[in-house]
C-alpha positions as CSV (number, residue, x, y, z in Angstrom):
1,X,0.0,0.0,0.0
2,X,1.1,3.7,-1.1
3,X,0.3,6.6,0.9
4,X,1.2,9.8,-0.8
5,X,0.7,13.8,0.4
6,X,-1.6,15.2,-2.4
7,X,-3.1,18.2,-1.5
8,X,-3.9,20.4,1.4
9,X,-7.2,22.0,1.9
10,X,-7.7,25.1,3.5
11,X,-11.2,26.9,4.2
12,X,-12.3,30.5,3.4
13,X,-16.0,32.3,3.4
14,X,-14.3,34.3,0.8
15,X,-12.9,31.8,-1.8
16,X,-12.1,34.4,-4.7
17,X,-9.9,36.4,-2.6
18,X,-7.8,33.4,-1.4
19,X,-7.5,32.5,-5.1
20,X,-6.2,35.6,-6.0
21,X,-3.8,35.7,-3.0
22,X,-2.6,32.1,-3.7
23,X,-2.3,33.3,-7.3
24,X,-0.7,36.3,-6.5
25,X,1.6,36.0,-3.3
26,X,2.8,32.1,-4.1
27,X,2.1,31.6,-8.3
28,X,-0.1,29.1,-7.5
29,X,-1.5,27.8,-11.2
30,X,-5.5,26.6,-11.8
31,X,-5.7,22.6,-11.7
32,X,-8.5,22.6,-14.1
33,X,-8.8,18.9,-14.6
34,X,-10.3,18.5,-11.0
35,X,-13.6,20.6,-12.0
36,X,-14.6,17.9,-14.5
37,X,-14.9,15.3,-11.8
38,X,-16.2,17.5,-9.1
39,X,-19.7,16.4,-7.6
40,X,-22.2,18.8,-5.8
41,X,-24.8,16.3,-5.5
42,X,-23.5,14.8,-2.4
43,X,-23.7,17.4,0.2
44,X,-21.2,20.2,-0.4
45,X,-21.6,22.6,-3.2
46,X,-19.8,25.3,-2.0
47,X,-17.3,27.1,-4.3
48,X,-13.6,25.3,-4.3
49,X,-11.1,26.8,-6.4
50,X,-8.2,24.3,-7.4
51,X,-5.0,25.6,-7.8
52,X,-0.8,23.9,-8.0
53,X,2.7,24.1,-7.6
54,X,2.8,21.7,-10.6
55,X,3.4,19.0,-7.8
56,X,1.2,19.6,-4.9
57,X,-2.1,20.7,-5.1
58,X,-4.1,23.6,-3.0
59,X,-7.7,23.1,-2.9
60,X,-9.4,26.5,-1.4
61,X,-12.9,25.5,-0.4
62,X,-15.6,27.6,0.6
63,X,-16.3,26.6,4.6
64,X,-19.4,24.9,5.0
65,X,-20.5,24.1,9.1
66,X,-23.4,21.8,7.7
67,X,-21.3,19.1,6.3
68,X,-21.8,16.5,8.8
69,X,-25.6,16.9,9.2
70,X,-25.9,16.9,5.2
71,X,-23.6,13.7,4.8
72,X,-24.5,11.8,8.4
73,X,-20.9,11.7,9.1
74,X,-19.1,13.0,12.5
75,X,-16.2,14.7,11.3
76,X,-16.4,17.6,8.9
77,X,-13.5,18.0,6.5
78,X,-14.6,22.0,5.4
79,X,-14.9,23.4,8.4
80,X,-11.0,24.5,9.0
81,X,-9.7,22.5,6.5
82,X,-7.5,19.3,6.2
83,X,-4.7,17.7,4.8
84,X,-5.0,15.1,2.0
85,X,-3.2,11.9,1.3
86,X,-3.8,9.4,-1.9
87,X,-3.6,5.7,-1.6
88,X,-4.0,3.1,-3.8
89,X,-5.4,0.5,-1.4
90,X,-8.0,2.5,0.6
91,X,-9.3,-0.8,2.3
92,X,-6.0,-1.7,3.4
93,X,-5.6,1.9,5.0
94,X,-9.4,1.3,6.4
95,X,-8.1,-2.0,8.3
96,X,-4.6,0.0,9.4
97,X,-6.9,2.5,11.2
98,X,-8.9,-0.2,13.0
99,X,-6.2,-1.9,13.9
100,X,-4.9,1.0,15.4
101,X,-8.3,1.8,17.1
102,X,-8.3,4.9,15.2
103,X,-11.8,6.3,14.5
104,X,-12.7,7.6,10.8
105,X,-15.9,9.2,8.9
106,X,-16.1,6.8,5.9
107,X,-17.4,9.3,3.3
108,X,-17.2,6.9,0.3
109,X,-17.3,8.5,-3.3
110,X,-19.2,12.1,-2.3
111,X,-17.5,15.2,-3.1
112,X,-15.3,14.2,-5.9
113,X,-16.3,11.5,-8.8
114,X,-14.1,8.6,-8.8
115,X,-12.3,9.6,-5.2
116,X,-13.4,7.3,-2.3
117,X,-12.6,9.5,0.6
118,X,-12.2,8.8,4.4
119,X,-11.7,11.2,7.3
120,X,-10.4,11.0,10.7
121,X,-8.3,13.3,13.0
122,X,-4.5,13.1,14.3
123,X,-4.2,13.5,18.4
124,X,-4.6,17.7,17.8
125,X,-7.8,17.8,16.1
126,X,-7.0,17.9,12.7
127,X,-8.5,16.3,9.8
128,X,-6.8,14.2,7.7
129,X,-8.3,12.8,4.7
130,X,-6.7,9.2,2.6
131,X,-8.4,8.9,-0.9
132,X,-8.3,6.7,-3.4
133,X,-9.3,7.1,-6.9
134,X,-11.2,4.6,-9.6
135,X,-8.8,3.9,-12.4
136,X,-11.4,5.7,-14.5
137,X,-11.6,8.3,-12.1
């Protein structure tokens, strides 16, 4: 099993101007192929703006404090944000968590098509999300 940083979320009520700060200050580019896969059916459709370093990603997503009641799930990834790790065995992660007795918010495929996603928090409070994505995804 692979676990690799992706991408670090951080939440704003004012999305545009983070995007042009992010822009701006750091040269952060557009990831525009993450739109096309985006899905606002599932609970969340507030505005996210994707942006890159060409390695890492920045996803700027506007914060939303009705997640959890929406989705039925205890932790609540847009409320300050979290950071973002891909797999490519997200079952073998689940079982690593429960083996550890680590609790986690099993989101499944909801806010991006093709990502099945899976929250929990480290000792501090902080989220922490491990997706994986469909081959077709």
């Amino acid at each position: 099993m692979q676990i690799k940083l992706h991408h670090v979320n951080l939440t704003s009520k004012d999305v545009p101007e983070m995007d042009d700060f992010y822009r701006e200050v750091l040269d952060l580019q557009p990831e525009p192929s993450l739109n096309a896969v985006r899905d606002t059916s599932q609970g969340y459709a507030g505005n996210v703006s994707f942006l890159s370093d060409g390695n890492l990603q920045v996803h700027l997503a506007e914060q939303d404090l009705g997640v959890p009641f929406r989705t039925h799930q205890s932790l609540n990834p847009l409320d300050r944000g979290h950071i973002a790790f891909r797999t490519d065995d997200i079952e073998a992660f689940k079982r690593r968590l429960e083996e550890k007795g680590v609790p986690y918010a099993d989101y499944g495929k909801w806010a991006m098509n093709g990502w099945y996603q899976i929250f929990f928090q480290d000792p501090a409070g902080n989220i922490i999300e491990v997706h994986q994505v469909d081959s077709e995804g």
